[in-house]
N, C-alpha and C positions, 0 to 999 in steps of 0.2 A: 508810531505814525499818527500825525493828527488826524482828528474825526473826520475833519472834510475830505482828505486825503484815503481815507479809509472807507469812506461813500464815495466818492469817485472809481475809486478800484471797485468795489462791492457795485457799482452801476456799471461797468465794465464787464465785470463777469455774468450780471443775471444774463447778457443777454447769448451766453455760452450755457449757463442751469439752464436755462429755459429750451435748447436745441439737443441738454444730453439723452443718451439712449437710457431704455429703461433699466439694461443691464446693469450699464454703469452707474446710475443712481445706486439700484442694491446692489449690486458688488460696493459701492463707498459706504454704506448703511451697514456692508457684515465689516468692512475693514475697520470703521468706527467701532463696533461694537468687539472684537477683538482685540484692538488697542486700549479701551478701555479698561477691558478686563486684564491685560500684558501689565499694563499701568494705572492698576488698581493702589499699589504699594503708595505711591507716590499721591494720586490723591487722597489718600486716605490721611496721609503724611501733613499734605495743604490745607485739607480739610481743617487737624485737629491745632495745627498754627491760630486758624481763624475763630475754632469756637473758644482758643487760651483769652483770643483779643476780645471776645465777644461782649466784657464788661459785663454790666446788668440786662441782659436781656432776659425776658420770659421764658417760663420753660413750654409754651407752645412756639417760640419766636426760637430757641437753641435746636427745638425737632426738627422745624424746618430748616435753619442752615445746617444741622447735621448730614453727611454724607458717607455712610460707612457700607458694607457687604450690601444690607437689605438693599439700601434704594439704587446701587449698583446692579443687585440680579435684578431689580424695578427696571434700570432703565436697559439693560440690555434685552429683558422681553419685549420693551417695547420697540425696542430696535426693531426685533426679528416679527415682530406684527407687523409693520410695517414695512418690511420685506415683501412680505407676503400680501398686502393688499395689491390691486391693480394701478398702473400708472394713473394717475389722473388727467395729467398733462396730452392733449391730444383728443381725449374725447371727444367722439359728435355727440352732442347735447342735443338736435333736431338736426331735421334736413326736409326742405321743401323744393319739391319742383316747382318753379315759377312759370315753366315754359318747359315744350320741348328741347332737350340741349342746354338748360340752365335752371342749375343749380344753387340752393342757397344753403350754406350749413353753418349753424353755431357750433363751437369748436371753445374746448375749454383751453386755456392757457396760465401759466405762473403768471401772478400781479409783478413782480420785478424784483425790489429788494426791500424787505420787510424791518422795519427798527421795532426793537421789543427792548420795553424795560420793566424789569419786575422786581419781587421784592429777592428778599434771601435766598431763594432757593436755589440750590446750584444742581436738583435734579431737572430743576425746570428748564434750565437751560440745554442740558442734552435732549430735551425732547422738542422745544422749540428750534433746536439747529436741527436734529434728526426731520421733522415735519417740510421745515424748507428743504433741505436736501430733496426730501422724497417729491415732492411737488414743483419743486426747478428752480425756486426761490435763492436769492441773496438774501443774508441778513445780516445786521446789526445788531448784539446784544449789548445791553447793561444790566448787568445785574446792581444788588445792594452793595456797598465797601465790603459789610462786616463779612462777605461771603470774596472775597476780592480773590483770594489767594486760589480757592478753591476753583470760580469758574476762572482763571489763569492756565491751571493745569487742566481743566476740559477741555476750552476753547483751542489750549494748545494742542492736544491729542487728538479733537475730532480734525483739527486742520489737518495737519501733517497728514494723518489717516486719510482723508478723503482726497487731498489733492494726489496723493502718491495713487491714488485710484482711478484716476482720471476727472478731475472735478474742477476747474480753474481757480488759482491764485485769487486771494481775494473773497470768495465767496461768502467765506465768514468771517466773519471783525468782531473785538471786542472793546468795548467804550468803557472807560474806569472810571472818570471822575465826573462831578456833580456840573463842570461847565459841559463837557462831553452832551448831556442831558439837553439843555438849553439848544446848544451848536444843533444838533439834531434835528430840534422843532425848526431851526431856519432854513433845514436842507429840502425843501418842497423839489429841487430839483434834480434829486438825488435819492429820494427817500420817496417810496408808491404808498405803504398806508404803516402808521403807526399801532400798536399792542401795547397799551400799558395796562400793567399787572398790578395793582397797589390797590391805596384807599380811595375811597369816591372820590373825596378833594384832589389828591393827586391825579385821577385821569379827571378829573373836571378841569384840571390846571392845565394840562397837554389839550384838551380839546379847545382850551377860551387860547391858548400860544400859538398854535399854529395853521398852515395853512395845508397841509398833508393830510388825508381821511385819516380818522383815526377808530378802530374796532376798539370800544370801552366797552366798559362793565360798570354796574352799582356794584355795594357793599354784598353781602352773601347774607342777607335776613329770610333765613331760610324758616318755614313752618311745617308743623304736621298737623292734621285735622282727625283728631278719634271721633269718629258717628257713631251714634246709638247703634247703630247695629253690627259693629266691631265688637271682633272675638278680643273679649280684653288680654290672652295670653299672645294673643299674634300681636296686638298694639302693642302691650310692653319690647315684644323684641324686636319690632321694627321703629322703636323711638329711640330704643337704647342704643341699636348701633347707630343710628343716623344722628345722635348725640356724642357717643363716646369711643366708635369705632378711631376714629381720627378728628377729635374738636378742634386743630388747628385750621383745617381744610374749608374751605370757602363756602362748600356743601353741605356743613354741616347743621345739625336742626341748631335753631337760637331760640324758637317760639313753639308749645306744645298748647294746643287748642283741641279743649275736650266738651263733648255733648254733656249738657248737665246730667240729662237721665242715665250718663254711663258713670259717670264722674264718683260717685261716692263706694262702686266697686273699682273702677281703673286707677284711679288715682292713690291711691296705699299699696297696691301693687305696682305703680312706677315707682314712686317713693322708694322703700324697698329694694327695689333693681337698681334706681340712681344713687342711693345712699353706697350701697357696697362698691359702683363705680367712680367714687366719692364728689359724684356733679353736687352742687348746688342747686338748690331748687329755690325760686324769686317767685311767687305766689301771688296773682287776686286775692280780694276777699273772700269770695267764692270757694277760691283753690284754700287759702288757709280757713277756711272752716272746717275744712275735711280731713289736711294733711300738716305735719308741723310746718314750717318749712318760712322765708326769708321776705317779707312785704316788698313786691314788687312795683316800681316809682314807673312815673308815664314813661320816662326814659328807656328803661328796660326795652317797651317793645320796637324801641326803635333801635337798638344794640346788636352790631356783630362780634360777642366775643370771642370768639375764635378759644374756647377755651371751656372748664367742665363746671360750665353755668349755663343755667335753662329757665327761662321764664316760662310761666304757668297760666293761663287762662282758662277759666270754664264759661261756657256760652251756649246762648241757647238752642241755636241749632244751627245749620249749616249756612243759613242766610248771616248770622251774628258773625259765624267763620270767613267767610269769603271776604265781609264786609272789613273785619280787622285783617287782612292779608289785603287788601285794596289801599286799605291807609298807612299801613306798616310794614308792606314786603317791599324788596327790592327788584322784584320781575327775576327772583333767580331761580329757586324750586322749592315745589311746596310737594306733600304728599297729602293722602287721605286713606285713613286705614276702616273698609267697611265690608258687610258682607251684601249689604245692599248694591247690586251693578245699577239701577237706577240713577242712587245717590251718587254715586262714584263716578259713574258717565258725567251727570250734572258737574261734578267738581273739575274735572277731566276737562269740559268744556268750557266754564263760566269762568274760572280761575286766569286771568292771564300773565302768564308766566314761561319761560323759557322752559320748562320743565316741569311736567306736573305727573305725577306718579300714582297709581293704585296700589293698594297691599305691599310695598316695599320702600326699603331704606332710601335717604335723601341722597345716601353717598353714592347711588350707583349714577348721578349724576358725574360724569368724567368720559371721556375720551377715549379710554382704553375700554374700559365697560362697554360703551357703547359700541364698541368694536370698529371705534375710525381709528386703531392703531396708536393714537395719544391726540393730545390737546395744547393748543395752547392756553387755554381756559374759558372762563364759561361766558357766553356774551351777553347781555340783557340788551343788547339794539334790536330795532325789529327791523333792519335790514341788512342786508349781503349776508350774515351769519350770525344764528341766534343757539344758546345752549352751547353744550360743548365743540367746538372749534375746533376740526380736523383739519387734514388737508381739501378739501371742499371751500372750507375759509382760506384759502390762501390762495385761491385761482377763480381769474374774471373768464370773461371770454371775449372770440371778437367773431365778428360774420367773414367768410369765405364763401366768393360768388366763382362759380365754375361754366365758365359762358362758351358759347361756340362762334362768336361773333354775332351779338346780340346788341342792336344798339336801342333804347331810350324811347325816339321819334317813331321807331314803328307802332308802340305800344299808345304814343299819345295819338295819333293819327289813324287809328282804327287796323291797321295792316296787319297786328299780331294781336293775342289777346293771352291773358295771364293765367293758368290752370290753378297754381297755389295747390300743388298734390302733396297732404303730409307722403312723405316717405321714410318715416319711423321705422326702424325695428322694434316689435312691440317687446323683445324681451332688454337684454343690455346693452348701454350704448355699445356703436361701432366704432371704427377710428377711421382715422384719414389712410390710406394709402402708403406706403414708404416713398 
């Protein structure tokens, strides 16, 4: 089916995602995830089709289009997380009495039909169709080619899956080729907000093509900051895994920023930890005075390698820190490992970033972590949706006024007057009525 045909249906159906009941969103989210696993054989089968074609790719670029058992049990927990959270769709977000007899409530609803294009990952793709499912969303995926074969047989399984469930034809679509891409940026009338998942240049490139909102990202130049007053065994293990846990990952650390006065005990104890995890360490002068390790060019700190290389700085304290995350980060997440809460408040606050962490790993920066059920990933905008990207990112809202025959003219003309009573529930939203 061509693209535009395939947004036309997909704008057809959100307006059925967005009326289904909560049930049947999760009853299609456990039949998803049972077909998955029914029809594990077969992607695994696609899968290894695609990493034979894979050519020269990196071996942090082959982990991510690899799709075998692990990121299989992966994405079926995240299924069943997201079961389990609460609808979103429907929410009152407020409610104001304006008047006796009338009523004002913001009320959350699905944005419509979502186009997402990202890189290889073909786990990514079950969790970005599972999120619209759960939130009432249509979408559009495009994955990378070299993963083609692979989201083929997802896209095919969560369909089948989820319409036999009650879910309307159409609601998910899969976009293959590189004009598909293009086609998409022209669909403003068909397409509510675009996700693109890649490199800076590439959503720079979706943002300057089209005229559809678009939820972007910068690159993932992610930092840690050791203060003087870090326990230097807690620093080392909270650098290493936000380094070496998963260095393909977008969260992971790129930039290691250490207090001079810790620096000539912490630093041969990271050393150390990173050598046997076999990272590369990229060095200041500073940093190689103390530790062997690889002279690091201005380059470096502008670098997301996605891979098990770390550049090194030492500075002088926490002002010299914040000040090189202001010039060099990407607004994604930074951490700071300290026993001082003072310091750490200060970093906590001053730092602006999407994500900013005390005493723990870069990686908990995600979606599932964060217990919004999954992600479509992490947003550096500072508006509608910042950080990991749940379903909260995937739903606007609109005002519903509930009148008893209220008109206008009495309000301008002195005859009634406006009381504006919040009528919050101080604890969880409520919902609308059936």
């Amino acid at each position: 089916m061509d693209i535009r045909e395939s947004a036309a249906l997909a704008k057809h159906a959100s307006r059925a995602m967005a009326t289904l009941a909560s049930r049947t969103k999760d009853g299609a989210l456990e039949a998803v995830a049972s077909a998955l696993v029914a029809a594990g054989a077969s992607v695994f089968a696609a899968n290894g089709e695609d990493l034979l074609g894979a050519g020269t790719l990196s071996a942090p670029s082959l982990k991510r289009l690899s799709y075998g058992e692990a990121k299989l049990g992966e994405s079926t927990a995240m299924i069943d997380a997201l079961v389990r959270l609460p609808d979103p769709s429907g929410a009152i977000l407020s409610e104001t009495e304006l008047d006796s007899g009338l009523v004002l409530r913001k009320t959350a609803c699905p944005i419509g039909v979502i186009g997402m294009v990202f890189e290889s990952r073909p786990d990514a793709l079950v969790q970005m169709a599972a999120l619209c499912l759960k939130s009432g969303n249509a979408v559009i995926l495009k994955g990378g080619s070299e993963a083609l074969r692979t989201n083929r047989a997802l896209a095919g399984i969560i369909s089948t899956a989820s319409v036999a469930a009650g879910c309307p034809k159409g609601w998910i679509a899969l976009a293959e080729t590189r004009e598909d891409v293009g086609a998409m940026l022209a669909l403003d009338d068909r397409i509510d907000l675009l996700v693109p998942r890649g490199s800076n240049s590439f959503v720079r490139h979706v943002m300057d093509n089209t005229r559809i909102p678009v939820l972007g990202h910068a690159d993932g130049i992610v930092h840690a900051y050791v203060d003087a007053s870090a326990d230097p065994g807690m620093a080392v293990r909270i650098v290493l895994d936000s380094k070496t846990q998963y260095p393909a990952a977008c969260n992971a650390l790129e930039t290691l920023l250490v207090h001079e006065s810790l620096a000539a005990v912490f630093l041969p104890l990271a050393k150390a930890a990173f050598d046997a995890a076999g990272t590369e360490l990229r060095g200041c002068e500073r940093t190689r005075a103390i530790i062997d390790c690889v002279p690091a060019t201005d380059d470096d700190w502008d670098t997301e390698y996605l891979d098990l290389i770390l550049s090194v700085r030492v500075v002088r304290d926490m002002d010299e820190a914040m000040a090189h995350i202001r010039e060099h980060g990407s607004g994604h997440t930074e951490t700071i490992v300290a026993d001082d809460p003072v310091a750490a408040e200060r970093f906590l606050s001053e730092v602006d970033s999407a994500d900013v962490f005390w005493n723990a790993s870069t990686r908990f920066a995600d979606g599932y972590r964060f217990g919004l059920g999954a992600e479509l990933g992490i947003s550096t905008s500072r508006i509608h949706a910042r950080g990991p990207v749940g379903l909260e990112g995937l739903m606007t809202y609109k005002w519903k006024l509930y009148g008893s025959g209220q008109v206008v003219s009495d309000y301008a003309e002195g005859r009634s007057r406006f009381t504006h009573r919040d009528m919050r529930n101080a604890s969880a939203p409520r919902r609308n009525s059936p």
